[in-house]
C-alpha positions in Angstrom: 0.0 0.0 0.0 1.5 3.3 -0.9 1.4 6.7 0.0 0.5 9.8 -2.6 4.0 10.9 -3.0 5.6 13.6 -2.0 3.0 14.1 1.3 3.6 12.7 4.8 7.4 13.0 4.9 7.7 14.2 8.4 9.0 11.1 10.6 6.5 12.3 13.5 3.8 10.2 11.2 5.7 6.9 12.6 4.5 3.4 13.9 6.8 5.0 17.0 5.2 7.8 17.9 1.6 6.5 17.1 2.4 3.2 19.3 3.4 5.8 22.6 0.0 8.2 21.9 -1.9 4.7 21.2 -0.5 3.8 24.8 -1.2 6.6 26.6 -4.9 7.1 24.4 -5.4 3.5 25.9 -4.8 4.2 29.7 -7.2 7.3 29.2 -9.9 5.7 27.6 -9.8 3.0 30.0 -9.8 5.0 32.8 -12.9 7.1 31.3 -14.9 4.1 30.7 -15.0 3.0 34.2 -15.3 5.8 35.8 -18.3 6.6 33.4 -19.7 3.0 34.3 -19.5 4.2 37.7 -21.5 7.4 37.1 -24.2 6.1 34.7 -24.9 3.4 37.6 -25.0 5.6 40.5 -27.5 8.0 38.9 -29.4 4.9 37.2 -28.8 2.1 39.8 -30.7 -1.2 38.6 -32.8 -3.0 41.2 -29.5 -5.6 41.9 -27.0 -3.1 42.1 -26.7 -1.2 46.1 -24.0 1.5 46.2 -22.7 2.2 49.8 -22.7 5.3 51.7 -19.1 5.2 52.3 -16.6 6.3 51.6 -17.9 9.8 51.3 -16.0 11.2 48.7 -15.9 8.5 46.3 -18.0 9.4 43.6 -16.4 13.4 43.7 -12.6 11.6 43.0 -14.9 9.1 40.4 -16.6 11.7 38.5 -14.1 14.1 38.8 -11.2 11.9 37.6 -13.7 10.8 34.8 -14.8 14.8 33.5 -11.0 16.0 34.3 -9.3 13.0 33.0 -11.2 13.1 29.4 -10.5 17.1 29.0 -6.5 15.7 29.7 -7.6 13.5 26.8 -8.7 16.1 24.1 -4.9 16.8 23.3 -3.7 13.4 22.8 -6.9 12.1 20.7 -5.7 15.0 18.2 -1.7 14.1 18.2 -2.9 10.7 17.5 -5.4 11.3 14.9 -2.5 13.8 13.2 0.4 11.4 13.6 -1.8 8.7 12.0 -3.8 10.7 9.5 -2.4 9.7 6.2 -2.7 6.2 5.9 -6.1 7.6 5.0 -4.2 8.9 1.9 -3.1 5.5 1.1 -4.4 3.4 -2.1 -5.7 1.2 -2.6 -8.0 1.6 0.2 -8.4 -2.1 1.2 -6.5 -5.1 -0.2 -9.0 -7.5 1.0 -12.1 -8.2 2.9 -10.5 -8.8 5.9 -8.4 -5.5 5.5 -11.7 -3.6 4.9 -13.4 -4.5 8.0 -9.8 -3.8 10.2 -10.1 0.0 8.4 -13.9 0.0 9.3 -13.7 -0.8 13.0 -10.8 2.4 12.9 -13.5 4.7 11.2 -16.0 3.4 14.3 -13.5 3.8 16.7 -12.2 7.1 15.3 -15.7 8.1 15.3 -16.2 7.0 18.2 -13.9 8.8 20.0 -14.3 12.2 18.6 -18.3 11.6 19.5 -17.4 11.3 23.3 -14.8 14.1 23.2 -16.8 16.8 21.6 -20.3 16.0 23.1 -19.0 15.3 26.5 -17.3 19.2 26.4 -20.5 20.1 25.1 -22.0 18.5 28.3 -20.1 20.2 30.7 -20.3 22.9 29.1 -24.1 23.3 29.1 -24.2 23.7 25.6 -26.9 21.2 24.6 -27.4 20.7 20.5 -28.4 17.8 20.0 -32.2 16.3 19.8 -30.9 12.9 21.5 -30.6 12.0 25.3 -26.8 13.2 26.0 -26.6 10.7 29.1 -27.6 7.6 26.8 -25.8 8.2 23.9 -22.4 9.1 25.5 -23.2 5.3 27.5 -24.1 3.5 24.6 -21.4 4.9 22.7 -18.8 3.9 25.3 -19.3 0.3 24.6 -19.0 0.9 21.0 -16.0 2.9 21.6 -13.8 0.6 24.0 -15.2 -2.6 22.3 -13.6 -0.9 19.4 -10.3 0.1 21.3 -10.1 -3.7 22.3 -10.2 -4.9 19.0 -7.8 -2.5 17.1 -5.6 -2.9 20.3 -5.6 -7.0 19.7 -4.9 -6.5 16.0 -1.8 -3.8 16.3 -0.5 -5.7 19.3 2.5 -6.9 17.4 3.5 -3.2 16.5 3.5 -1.9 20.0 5.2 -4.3 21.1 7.7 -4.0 18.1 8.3 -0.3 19.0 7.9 0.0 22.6 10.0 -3.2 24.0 11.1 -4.9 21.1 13.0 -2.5 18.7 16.1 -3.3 17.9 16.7 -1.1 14.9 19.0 2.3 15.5 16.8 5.7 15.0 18.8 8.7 13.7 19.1 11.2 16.3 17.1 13.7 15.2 14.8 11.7 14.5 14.4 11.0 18.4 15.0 14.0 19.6 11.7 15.3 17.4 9.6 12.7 19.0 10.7 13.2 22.1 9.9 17.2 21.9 6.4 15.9 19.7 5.5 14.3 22.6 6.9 16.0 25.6 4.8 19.2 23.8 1.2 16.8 23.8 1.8 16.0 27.4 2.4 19.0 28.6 -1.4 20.1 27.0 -2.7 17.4 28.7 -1.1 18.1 32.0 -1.9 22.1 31.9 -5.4 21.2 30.8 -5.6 19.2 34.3 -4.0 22.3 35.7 -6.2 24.6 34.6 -9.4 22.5 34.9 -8.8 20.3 38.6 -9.8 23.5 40.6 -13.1 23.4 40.0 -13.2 20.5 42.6 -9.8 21.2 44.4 -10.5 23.8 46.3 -6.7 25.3 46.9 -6.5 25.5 43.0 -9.8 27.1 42.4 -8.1 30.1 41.2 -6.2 28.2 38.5 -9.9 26.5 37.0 -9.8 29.1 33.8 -11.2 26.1 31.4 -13.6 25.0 34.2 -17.6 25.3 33.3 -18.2 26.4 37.3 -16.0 28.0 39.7 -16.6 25.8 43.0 -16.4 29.5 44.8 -19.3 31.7 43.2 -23.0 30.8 43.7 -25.8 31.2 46.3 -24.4 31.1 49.4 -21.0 30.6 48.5 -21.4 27.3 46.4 -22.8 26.6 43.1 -26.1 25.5 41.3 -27.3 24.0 38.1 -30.6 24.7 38.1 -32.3 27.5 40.0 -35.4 28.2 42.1 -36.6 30.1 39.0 -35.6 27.7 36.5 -37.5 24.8 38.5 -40.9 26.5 38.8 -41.4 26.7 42.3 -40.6 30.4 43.8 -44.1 30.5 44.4 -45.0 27.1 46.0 -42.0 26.8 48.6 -42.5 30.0 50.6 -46.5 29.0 50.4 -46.8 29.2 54.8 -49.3 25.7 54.7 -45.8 23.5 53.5 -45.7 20.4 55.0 -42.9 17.6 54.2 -45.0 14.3 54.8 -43.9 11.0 55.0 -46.0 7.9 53.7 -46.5 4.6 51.9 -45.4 1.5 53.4 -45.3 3.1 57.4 -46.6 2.5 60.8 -47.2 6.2 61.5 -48.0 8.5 58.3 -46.3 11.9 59.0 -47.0 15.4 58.2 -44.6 18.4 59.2 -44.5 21.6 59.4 -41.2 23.7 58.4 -41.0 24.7 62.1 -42.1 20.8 63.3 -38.8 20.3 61.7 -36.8 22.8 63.1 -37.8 21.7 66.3 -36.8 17.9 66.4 -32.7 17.0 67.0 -30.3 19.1 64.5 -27.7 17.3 63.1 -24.5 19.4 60.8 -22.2 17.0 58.7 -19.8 18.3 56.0 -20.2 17.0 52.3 -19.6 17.6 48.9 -22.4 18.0 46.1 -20.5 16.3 43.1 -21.6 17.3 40.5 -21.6 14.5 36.9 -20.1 17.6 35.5 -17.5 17.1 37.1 -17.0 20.1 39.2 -18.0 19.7 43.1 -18.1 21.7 46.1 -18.0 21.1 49.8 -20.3 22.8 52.8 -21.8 22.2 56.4 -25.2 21.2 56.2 -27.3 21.2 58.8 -31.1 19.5 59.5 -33.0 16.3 60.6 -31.3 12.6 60.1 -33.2 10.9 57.3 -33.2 7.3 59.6 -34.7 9.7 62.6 -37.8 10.4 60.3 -37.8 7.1 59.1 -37.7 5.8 62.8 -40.7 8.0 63.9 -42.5 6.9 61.1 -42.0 3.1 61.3 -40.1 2.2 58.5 -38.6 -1.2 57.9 -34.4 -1.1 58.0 -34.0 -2.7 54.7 -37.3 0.1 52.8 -36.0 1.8 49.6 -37.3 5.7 50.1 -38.5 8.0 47.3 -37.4 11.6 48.0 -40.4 13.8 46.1 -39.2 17.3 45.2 -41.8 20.8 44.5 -40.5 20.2 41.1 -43.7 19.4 38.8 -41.1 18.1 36.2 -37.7 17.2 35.4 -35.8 13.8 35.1 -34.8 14.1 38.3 -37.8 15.4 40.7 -37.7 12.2 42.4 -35.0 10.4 43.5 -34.7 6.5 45.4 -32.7 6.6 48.6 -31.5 2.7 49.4 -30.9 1.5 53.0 -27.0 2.1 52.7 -28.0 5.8 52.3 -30.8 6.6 54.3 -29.8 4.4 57.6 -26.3 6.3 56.9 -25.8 9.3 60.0 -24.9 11.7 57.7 -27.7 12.0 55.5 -29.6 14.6 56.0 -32.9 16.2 55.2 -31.3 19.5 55.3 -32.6 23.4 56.6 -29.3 25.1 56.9 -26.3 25.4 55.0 -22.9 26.9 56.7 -25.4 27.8 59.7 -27.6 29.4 57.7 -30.9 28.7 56.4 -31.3 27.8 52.5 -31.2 30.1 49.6 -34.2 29.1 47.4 -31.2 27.8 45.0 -30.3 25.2 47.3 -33.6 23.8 48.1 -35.4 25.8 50.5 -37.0 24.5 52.9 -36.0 21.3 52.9 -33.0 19.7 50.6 -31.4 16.2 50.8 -28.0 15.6 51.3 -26.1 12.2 51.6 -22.4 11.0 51.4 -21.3 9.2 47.7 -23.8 10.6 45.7 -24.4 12.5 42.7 -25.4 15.9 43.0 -28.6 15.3 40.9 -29.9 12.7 43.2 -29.2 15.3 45.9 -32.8 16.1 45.6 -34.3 20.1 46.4 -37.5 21.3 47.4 -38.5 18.6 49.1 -41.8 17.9 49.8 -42.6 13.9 50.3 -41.1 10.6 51.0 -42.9 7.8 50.1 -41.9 4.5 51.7 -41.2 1.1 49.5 
């Protein structure tokens, strides 16, 4: 298979240099494919699957490492698709069958790749436009992607091993001191991206987050929100003065509260993060009645799954199931106060939850029900 002549002539387009990107592209694709497994099944656990309450932080250092690790990515997707670019030049295009299903499976995983990249920026950066369902595409896609990875991985094994522990032959220098600077430049990207994005759930380098969709610092009350009071339709309904937050279903004693009925039974603070699957998070002290308290007064079996009800008359995520892991935990919380003081609309007034190890979605505001399973 030949080249058009006279193109490509820069020894940066290498098996070498594609074989250390390939490398690296693996690790990061790896590592963004679990941790997005993680995500997608915390927010959409099915009936088989419990996630624990501890340890507190693990799906901010998930998510995080998930959001933050594919930005890193962004830069070495591109060096690879440069360095490897023109064997798309190259005719014929296919010698055989076999070879035209090998270059299909790169145009799905090339595809592939440039489809999580761009959308999941898109994503974080609020910038929605597309008709589909972002969460199921990018998790559909994923299997497509990696399954893809796998398979081109298996079939180029014997190059990558050839050039990263194999090679024998002797490169000119200049030739390695070009690939050396090639690379050395596309890590550095990826490490300042990092840099410039990790503050936005690392507090102490909050000022550095200048590629960050939310500064962990700026918001209501000192932390951000996603979606506001206003935006949720229900400024009018959660200052009405006849709130109650009842709880029902499958219970020995039905309950009905008032905001001040509330206030008035044993205050609990605990300090957690809402992590956002954005990737940005933000810790504070929250403040307000144990969930396992209510469920106690009310009768609930330990091992009940609890359906927190928000004000919200729509949204994907109005309601959200709270497992025994989570709602026996201490530190969740149906919470009144945030740093000491009581909730901006924003962040859920009157009545918010807040639990350890979940995603900030399922952190559910406005709360006005739980209905017992």
């Amino acid at each position: 298979m030949r080249s058009v002549p006279g193109r490509f002539t820069s020894g940066l387009h290498s098996e070498g240099v594609a074989a250390r990107l390939g490398l690296w592209l693996g690790i990061s694709f790896t590592v963004a494919f679990v941790t997005g497994l993680f995500s997608h099944f915390m927010q959409h656990p099915p009936t088989w699957l419990t996630w624990p309450s501890r340890p507190v932080n693990l799906y901010r250092v998930t998510q995080g490492l998930h959001v933050i690790g594919g930005l890193a990515t962004i830069p070495l997707l591109f060096a690879k698709l440069w360095t490897v670019y023109p064997k798309l030049w190259q005719w014929p295009p296919f010698r055989s069958v076999s070879h035209a299903v090998e270059r299909a499976l790169v145009l799905i995983l090339v595809g592939g790749a440039l489809f999580q990249t761009i959308t999941g920026l898109l994503n974080i950066s609020y910038a929605y436009l597309w008709p589909f369902s972002f969460p199921a595409a990018h998790y559909w896609t994923a299997y497509l992607l990696y399954g893809a990875l796998v398979i081109h991985v298996v079939n180029e094994w014997a190059k990558i091993r050839r050039q990263l522990w194999t090679k024998e032959q002797v490169e000119p220098p200049n030739e390695v001191a070009a690939r050396r600077r090639f690379l050395g430049t596309v890590a550095a990207a990826s490490g300042l991206t990092v840099l410039f994005t990790v503050g936005e759930t690392v507090r102490p380098l909050s000022g550095l987050a200048l590629l960050a969709p939310r500064d962990p610092r700026i918001g209501p009350q000192g932390l951000p929100v996603n979606k506001s009071a206003a935006a949720a339709g229900v400024t009018a309904v959660i200052h009405d003065p006849g709130y109650r937050l009842t709880v029902t279903g499958a219970v020995r004693t039905p309950l009905s509260l008032a905001y001040d009925d509330l206030l008035r039974l044993p205050q609990h603070t605990v300090r957690l993060p809402i992590s956002c699957v954005e990737g940005w998070s933000a810790e504070a002290e929250w403040s307000g009645v144990r969930l396992r308290d209510l469920a106690e007064m009310a009768g609930v079996a330990p091992d009940a799954v609890l359906t927190v009800e928000s004000l919200e008359k729509g949204g994907s995520y109005r309601t959200s199931e709270v497992r025994p892991p989570h709602w026996n935990d201490p530190l969740t919380l149906l919470a009144l106060r945030i740093d000491g003081a009581p909730l901006a609309p924003d962040h859920g007034f009157p009545v918010r939850l807040i639990a350890p190890n979940r995603p900030g979605v399922l952190q559910t505001k406005w709360v006005s029900k739980v209905v017992v399973a």
